[in-house]
N, C-alpha and C positions, 0 to 999 in steps of 0.2 A: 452506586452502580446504576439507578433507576433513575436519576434524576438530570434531565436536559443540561448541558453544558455550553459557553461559549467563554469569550476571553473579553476581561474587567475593561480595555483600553485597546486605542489603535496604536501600533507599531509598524515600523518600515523597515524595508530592505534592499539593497541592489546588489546585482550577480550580474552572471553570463547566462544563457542560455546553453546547454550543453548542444543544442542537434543546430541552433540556429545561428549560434555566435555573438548573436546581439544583446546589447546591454539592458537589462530590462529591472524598472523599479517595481516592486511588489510592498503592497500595503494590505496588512492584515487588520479588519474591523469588525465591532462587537454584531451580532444578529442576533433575533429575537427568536424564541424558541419555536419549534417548526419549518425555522429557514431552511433549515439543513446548509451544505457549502456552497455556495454562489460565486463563479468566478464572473468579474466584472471587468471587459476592456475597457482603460480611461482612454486609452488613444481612438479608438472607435464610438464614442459619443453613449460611453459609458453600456456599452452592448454586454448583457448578460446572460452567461450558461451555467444552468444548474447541474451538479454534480452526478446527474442519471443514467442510470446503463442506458436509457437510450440514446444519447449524444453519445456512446464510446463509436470512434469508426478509426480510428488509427492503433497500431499496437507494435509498430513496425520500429525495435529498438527502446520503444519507450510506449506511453500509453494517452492519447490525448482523446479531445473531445471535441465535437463540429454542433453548428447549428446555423443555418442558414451563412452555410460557406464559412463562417467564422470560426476561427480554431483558439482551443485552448492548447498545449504542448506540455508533455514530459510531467506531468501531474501527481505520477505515484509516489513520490519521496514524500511528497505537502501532504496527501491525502492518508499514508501510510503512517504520518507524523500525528496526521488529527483523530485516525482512529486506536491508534495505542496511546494517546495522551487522554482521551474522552470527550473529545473538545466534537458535539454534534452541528451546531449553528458558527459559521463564517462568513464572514465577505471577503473574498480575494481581488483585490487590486490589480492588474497589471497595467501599465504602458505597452505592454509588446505582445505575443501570443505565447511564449513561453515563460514555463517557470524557473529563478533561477537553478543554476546547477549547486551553488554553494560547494561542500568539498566531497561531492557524489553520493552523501549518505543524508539521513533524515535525523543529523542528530542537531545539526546548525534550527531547522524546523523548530523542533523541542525546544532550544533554547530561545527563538523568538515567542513562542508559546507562554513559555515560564517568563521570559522579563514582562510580556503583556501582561500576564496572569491569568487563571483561569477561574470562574463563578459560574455557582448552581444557576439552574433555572426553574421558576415554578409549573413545569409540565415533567411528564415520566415518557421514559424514552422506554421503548416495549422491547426485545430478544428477540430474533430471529434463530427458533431453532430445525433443525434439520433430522424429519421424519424417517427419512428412508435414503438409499445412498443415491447416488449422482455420479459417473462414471463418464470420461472421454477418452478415448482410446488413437493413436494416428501413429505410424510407422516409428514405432519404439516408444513413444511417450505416453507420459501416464498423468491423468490430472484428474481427483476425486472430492466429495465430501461427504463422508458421511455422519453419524448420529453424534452425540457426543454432550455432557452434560459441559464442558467448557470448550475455547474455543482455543484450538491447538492445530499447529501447521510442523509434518515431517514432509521433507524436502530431499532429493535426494539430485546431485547431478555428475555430471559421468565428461569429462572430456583429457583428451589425448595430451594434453601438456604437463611435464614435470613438475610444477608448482601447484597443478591442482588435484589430476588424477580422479580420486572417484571421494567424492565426500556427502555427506546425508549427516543433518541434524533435525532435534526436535523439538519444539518448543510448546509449553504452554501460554499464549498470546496475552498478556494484561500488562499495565502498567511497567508494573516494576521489571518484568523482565524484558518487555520490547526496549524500555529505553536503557538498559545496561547493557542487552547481549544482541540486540536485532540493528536497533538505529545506528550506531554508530559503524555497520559496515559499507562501505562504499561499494560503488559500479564499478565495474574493471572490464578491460578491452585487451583486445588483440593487434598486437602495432603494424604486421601485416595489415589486420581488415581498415587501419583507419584512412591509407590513400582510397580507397572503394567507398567506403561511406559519405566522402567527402562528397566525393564526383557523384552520390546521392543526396545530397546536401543530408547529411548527417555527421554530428559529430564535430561542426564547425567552432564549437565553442569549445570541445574536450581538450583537457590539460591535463599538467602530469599532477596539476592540483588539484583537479575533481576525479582525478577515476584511478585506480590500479591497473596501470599498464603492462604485459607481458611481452613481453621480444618470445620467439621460438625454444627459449631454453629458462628463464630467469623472469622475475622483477624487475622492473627497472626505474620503479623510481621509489616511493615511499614503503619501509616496512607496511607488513600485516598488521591490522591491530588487534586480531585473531589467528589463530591457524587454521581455521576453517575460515575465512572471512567470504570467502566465496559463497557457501549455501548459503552463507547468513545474510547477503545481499540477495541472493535471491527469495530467502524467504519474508523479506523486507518488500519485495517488490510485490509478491502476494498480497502481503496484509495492505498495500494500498491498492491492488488491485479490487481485492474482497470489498471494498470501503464502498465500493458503489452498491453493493448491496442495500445502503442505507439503514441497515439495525448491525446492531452488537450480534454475533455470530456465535449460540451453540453450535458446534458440529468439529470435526476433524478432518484438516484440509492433508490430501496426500498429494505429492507430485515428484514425478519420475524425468527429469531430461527435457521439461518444459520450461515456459516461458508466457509472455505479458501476451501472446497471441491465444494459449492456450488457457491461460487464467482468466482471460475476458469472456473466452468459449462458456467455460464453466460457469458464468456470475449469467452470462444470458440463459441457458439451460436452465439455472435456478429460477431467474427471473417467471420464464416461460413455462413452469412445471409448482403451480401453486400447489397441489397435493402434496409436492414433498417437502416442505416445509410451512412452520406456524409460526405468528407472532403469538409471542406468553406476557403478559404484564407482571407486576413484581409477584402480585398472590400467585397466580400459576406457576411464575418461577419457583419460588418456596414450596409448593405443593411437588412439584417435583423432585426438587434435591429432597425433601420428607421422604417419598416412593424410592428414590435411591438409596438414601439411606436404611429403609427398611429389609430393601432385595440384599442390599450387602452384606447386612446384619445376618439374614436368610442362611445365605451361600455361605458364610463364614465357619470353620470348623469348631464346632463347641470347646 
């Protein structure tokens, strides 16, 4: 859990861009520990942005990054992939400014991951845990995080169509369960909204092979591979949001009817608000589940 991660070898990939259309090759390479994720444009003379809340400036459908006018795109799948596999230090390759779309979920990610492979590193990555709560409020939507000895995301989303209605699940975020119950859900869209997004240049790569499509009544193109697949995409799309945090995350993410606009709110407010949150290294960590364990033991009926 304490020990820096990155992947044994380089591997490669080509996709579409889901908002741009364009075909973009992506190469995943080893980093040395401390790097944290580096995305690098090969087509722009190797021009690189680090993975920092402070490059987020787009959120609009998707979650990208800017720096000196240069854009990353659509990030949270790749990034959502690296923080529930462990994987701290990357270097991300692209020819283009988006990332692929793959089949709209983060599970294609994982498996470029695993055929690379993944290796310790000899540095300790420290826990980001969360002192006290954190709360944003805006006309119905709800986005929070507070205390929590593991890092666990409940999700709740509410919309008017038959096939989804009102659904909330809850997860404890680590390995094994991100990549069995979170990764494998896709993005899914509205077949209405997709002539508007075009004519906003979004969406010009979506197919009925990266995203779950809805017409007004139905599916309409590939089974669920959930019945909830819906929050489960959305709570997917947190945990790469959360990633720019830069540490592994004690605390408990709550969200009400939001989104990649509201989840980025939240990671800046953290950023900005050093008091409510501490990094722990592995002894603190231990000293603490100890204390928890004790209060438990406490409260427990003889």
């Amino acid at each position: 859990m304490f020990w820096q991660r990155t992947i044994k070898k380089a591997i490669s990939s080509t996709g579409i861009g889901l908002h741009s259309g364009k075909r973009v090759r992506m190469v995943l390479r080893p980093a040395a520990a401390n790097t944290g994720v580096v995305f690098r444009r090969t087509d722009l003379e190797n021009f690189e942005i680090k993975a920092n809340g402070e490059y987020l400036y787009k959120t609009d459908h998707a979650t990208s990054l800017s720096k000196n006018r240069i854009c990353i795109d659509t990030v949270e799948h790749l990034m959502a992939a690296l923080l529930g596999t462990g994987v701290d230090n990357i270097i991300v390759e692209l020819d283009s400014s988006e990332i692929p779309a793959m089949d709209g979920s983060a599970s294609p990610f994982i498996y470029l991951l695993n055929e690379a492979g993944v290796k310790k590193l000899p540095r300790k990555r420290q826990l980001m845990r969360i002192k006290k709560p954190i709360e944003i409020r805006n006309n119905g939507k709800f986005i929070a995080l507070y205390p929590s000895d593991t890092f666990r995301i409940t999700y709740r989303i509410e919309f008017n169509h038959p096939a989804i209605r009102n659904q909330e699940a809850s997860y404890e975020i680590n390995q094994k369960t991100f990549v069995e119950e979170i990764a494998p859900a896709r993005t899914f869209g509205f077949l209405k909204d997709v002539e508007l997004m075009r004519r906003n240049n979004l969406a010009r790569g979506g197919s009925l092979d990266n995203a779950v499509i809805l017409d007004d009544h139905k599916i309409i193109n590939n089974p669920l591979r959930f019945d909830n697949e819906f929050v489960r995409h959305k709570i997917l799309d947190a945990v790469g949001d959360m990633a720019f945090l830069r540490h592994r995350i004690l605390g408990h993410l709550v969200a009400s009817k939001t989104g990649h606009e509201m989840h980025i709110s939240l990671v800046n407010q953290i950023l900005n608000q050093p008091d409510s949150w501490e990094l722990l290294s592995e002894s603190a960590y231990e000293e603490m589940i100890i204390d928890s364990a004790k209060k438990a033991r406490k409260l427990s009926p003889a």
